[in-house]
C-alpha positions in Angstrom: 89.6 91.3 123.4 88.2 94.5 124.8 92.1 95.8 124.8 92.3 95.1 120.7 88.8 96.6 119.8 89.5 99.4 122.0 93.2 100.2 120.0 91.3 99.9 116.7 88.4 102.4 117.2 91.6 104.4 118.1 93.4 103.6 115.2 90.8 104.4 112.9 90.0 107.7 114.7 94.1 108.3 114.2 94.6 108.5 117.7 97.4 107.1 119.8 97.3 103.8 121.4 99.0 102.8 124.7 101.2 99.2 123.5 104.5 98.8 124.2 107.8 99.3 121.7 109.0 95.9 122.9 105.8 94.2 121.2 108.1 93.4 118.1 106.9 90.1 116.5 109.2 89.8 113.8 112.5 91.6 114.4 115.3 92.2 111.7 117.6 89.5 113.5 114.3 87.0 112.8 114.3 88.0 109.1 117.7 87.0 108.9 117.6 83.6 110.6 114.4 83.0 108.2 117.0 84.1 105.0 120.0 81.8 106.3 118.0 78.9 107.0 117.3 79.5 103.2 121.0 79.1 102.7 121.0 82.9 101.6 123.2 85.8 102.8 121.4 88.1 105.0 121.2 91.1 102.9 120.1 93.6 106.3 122.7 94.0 109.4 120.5 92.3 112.4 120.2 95.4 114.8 119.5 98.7 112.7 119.0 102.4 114.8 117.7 104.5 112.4 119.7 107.7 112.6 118.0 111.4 110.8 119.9 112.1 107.7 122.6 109.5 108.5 121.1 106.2 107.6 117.2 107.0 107.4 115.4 109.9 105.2 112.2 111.5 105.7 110.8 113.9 103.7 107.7 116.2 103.2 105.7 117.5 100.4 102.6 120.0 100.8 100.5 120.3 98.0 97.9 123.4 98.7 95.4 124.7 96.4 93.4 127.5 96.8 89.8 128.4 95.6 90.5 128.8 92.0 92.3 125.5 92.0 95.6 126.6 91.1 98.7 125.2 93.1 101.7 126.3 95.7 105.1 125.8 93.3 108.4 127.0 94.1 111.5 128.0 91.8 114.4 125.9 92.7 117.7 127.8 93.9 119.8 124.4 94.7 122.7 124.8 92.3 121.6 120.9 90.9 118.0 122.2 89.9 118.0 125.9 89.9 115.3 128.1 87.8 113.3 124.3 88.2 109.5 124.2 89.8 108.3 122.0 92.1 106.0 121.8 95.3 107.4 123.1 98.6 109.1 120.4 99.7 112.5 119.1 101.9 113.8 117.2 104.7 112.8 116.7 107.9 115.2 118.7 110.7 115.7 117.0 114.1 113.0 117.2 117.0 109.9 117.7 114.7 107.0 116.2 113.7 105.6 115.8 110.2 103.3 118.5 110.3 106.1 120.9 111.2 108.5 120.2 109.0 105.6 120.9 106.5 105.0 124.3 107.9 108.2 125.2 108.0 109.2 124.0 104.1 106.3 126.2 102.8 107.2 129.1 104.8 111.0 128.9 103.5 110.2 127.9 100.1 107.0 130.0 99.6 106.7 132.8 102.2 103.3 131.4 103.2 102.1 130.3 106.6 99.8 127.0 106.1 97.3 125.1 108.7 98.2 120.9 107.8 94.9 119.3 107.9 95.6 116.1 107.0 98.0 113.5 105.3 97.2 112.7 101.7 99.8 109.7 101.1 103.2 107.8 102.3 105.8 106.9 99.8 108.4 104.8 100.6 111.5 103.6 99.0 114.1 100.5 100.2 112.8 100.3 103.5 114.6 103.9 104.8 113.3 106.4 102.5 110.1 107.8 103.3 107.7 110.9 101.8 104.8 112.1 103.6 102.6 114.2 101.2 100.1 116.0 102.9 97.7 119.4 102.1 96.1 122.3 104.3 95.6 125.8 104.0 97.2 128.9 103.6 96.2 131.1 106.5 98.8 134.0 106.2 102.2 135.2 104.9 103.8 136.8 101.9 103.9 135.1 98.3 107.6 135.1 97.6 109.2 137.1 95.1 112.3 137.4 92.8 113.2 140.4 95.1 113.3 137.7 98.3 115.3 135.4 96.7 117.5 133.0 98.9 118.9 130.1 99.6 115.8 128.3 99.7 114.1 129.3 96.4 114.1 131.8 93.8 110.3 132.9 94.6 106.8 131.2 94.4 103.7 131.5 92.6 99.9 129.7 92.2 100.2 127.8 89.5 97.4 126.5 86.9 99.3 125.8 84.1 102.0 123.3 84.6 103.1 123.2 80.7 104.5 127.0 81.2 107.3 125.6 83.8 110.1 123.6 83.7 109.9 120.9 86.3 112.0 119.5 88.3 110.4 116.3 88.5 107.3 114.7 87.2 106.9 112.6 90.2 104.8 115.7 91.7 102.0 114.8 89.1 100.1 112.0 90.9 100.5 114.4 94.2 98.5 116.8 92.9 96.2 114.9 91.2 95.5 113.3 94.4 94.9 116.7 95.8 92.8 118.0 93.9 90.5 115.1 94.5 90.6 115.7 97.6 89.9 119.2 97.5 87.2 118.6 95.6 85.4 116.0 96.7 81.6 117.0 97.5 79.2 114.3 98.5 81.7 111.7 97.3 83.1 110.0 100.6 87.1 110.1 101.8 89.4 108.9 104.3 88.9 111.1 108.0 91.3 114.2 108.1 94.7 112.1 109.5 97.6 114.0 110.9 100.9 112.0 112.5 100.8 110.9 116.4 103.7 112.1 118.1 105.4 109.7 119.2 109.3 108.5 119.5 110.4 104.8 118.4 114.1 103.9 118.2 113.2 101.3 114.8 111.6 101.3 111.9 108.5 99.6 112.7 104.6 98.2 110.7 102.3 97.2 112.5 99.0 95.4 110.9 95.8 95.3 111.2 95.1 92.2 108.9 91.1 91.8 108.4 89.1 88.7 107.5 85.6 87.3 107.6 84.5 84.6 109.2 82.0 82.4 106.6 79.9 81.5 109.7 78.3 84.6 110.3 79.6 86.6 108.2 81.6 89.0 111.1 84.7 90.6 111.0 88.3 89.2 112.6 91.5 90.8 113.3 94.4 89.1 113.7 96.5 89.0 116.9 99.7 88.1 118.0 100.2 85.7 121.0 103.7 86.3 121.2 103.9 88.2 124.5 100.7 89.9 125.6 97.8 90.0 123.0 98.7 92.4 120.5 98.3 93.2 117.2 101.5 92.0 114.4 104.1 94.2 114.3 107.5 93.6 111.7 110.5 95.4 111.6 111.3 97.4 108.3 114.2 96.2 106.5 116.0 98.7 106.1 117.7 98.1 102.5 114.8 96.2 101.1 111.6 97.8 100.4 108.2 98.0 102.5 106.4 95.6 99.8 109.2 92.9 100.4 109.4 93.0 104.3 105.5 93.1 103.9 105.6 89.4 102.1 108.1 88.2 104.4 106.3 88.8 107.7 103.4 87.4 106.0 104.6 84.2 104.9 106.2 83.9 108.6 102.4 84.3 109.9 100.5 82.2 107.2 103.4 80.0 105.8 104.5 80.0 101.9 100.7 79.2 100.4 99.8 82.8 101.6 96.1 84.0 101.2 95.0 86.2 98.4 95.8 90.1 100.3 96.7 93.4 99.3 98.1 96.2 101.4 95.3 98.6 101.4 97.1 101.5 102.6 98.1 103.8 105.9 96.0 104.1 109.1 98.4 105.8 111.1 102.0 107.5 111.5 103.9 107.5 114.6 106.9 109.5 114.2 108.7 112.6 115.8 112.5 112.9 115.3 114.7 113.0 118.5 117.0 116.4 119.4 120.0 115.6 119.7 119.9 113.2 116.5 120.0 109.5 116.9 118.4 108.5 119.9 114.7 108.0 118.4 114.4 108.6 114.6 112.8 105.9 114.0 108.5 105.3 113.4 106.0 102.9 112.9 103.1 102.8 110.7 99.8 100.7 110.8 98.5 99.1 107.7 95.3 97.6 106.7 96.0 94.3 105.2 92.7 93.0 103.7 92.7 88.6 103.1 90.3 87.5 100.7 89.0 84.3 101.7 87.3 83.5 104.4 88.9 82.5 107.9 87.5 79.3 108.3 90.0 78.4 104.1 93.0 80.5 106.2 95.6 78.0 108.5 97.6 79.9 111.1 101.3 79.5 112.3 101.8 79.2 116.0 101.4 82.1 118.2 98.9 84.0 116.0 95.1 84.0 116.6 91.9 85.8 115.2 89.6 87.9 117.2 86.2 88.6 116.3 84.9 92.1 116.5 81.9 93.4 117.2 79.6 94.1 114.1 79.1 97.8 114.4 83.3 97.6 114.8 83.9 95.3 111.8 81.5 97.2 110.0 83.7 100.6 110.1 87.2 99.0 109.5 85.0 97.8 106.6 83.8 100.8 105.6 88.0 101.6 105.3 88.4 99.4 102.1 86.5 101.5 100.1 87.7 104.1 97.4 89.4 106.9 99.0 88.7 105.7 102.8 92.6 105.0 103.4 95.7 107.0 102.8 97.8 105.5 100.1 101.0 103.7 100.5 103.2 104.4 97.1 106.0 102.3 97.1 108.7 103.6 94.3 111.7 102.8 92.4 114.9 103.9 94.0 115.6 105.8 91.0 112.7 108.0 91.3 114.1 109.5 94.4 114.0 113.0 94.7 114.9 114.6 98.1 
């Protein structure tokens, strides 16, 4: 008990929290013994290792606006998009972490040197795509001109009109909408500043933190896995399905096929740094609030799974989470709406 209250006042401070990579409650090879027994074809291969580039993509966006409001955009020099605006964006290299892959993307695209302050949303797409939008400030550099043109872009400007460009995708839209809300919120509450924990994992990993009340008095429970030591639920990603669909799966395995009214409310935490040499540990795992919406006492568990009641002032601040804003977003797209 004091263990799992402990890890969740760390998780919602986005801190690190000491359980083991082993603690995997519902692995790929259980996903596709749940699918035969359905007489089905396993659709996933039963051991994935998520390799950088290879068979897993991760990429960053940075959206930063400065005082007047206007927006970091880039000019395209890939031969597929050139002369086309977007935000500095690209693909993560081997051996760093979100936040510098961010820093170094503006600085190549832009010419600009940028403090990340904090995630603003994860998109994900069939299970091994993954966007991590996030915003800062500038706090140096050179706006880049026509005159330093390279392979990265053509130059960059702050933009406040985005009807004068030619985009290279509209996707970018809800990004900076989301930033600017951010930006300027005043009294108006968000979600904590959130950057990613450091932290190697050799699979694709979610881990929840599934909330309910209890009718009796009205307190808070999380729900825990029995499985090994007390821990909270943690899935594999299916690789070449997407986050929403290994989401339900895991969930019917925990509550059975009459599942409770829930709804992913969105991203706690990141773990993820990419492993140098490639290969070894490219994989992450992210925590997700997962709300139910009827009380514990109307909810029947499968084996191995248990509730534990937190304290009030505890239940009170993952509470607090569910409101507008309080949580970074989890997007889940199309395939064809990919844009790396």
């Amino acid at each position: 008990m004091d263990s799992i209250e402990e890890n969740i006042k760390l998780i919602l401070q986005g801190k690190d929290i000491e359980e083991s990579q082993e603690f995997c409650d519902f692995t790929l090879e259980d996903q596709n013994e749940v699918t035969a027994a359905k007489g089905v074809a396993p659709s996933s291969p039963a051991k994935f290792t998520p390799v950088l580039k290879e068979n897993v993509c991760y990429i960053v966006a940075a959206v930063l606006i400065n005082e007047e409001g206007h927006v970091l955009m880039m000019q395209e020099a890939k031969r597929s998009c050139a002369g086309q605006w977007y935000l500095p964006a690209g693909r993560m290299e081997e051996g760093e972490t979100i936040e510098e892959a961010a820093r170094r993307e503006v600085l190549e695209e832009t010419g600009m040197e940028t403090e990340i302050t904090t995630l603003l949303m994860v998109e994900s797409a069939s299970g091994s795509w993954f966007r991590f939008v996030v915003t800062g400030n500038v706090i140096g550099g050179t706006l880049k001109t026509p005159a330093n043109a390279d392979q990265e872009s053509l130059q960059a400007k702050w933009v406040e009109d985005f009807g004068e460009l030619s985009l290279r995708g509209n996707d970018i839209y809800p990004l900076i909408q989301r930033a600017k809300q951010y930006w300027g919120r005043q009294e108006e509450p968000w979600h904590p500043s959130l950057l990613s924990i450091t932290k190697p994992y050799n699979r694709l990993m979610i881990r929840l933190v599934i909330a309910i009340r209890k009718r009796v008095n009205n307190r808070v429970c999380i729900l825990t896995s029995d499985k090994t030591a007390t821990h909270l639920p943690v899935t594999e990603i299916n690789p070449v399905r997407s986050v929403h669909s290994t989401l339900r799966k895991y969930m019917t395995e925990i509550f059975g096929s009459d599942l409770p009214p829930h709804r992913p409310q969105g991203v706690l935490s990141v773990e993820l740094k990419t492993s140098s040499p490639v290969g070894s540990h490219d994989g992450m795992c992210m925590t997700i609030l997962v709300p139910i919406r009827k009380a514990l006492e109307d909810v029947p568990l499968i084996d191995k799974y248990s509730w534990i009641e937190l304290s009030k002032a505890l239940g009170e601040d993952l509470l607090a989470r569910m409101g507008k804003n309080m949580i970074i977003p989890l997007n889940v797209i199309r395939v064809s709406t990919l844009i790396n």
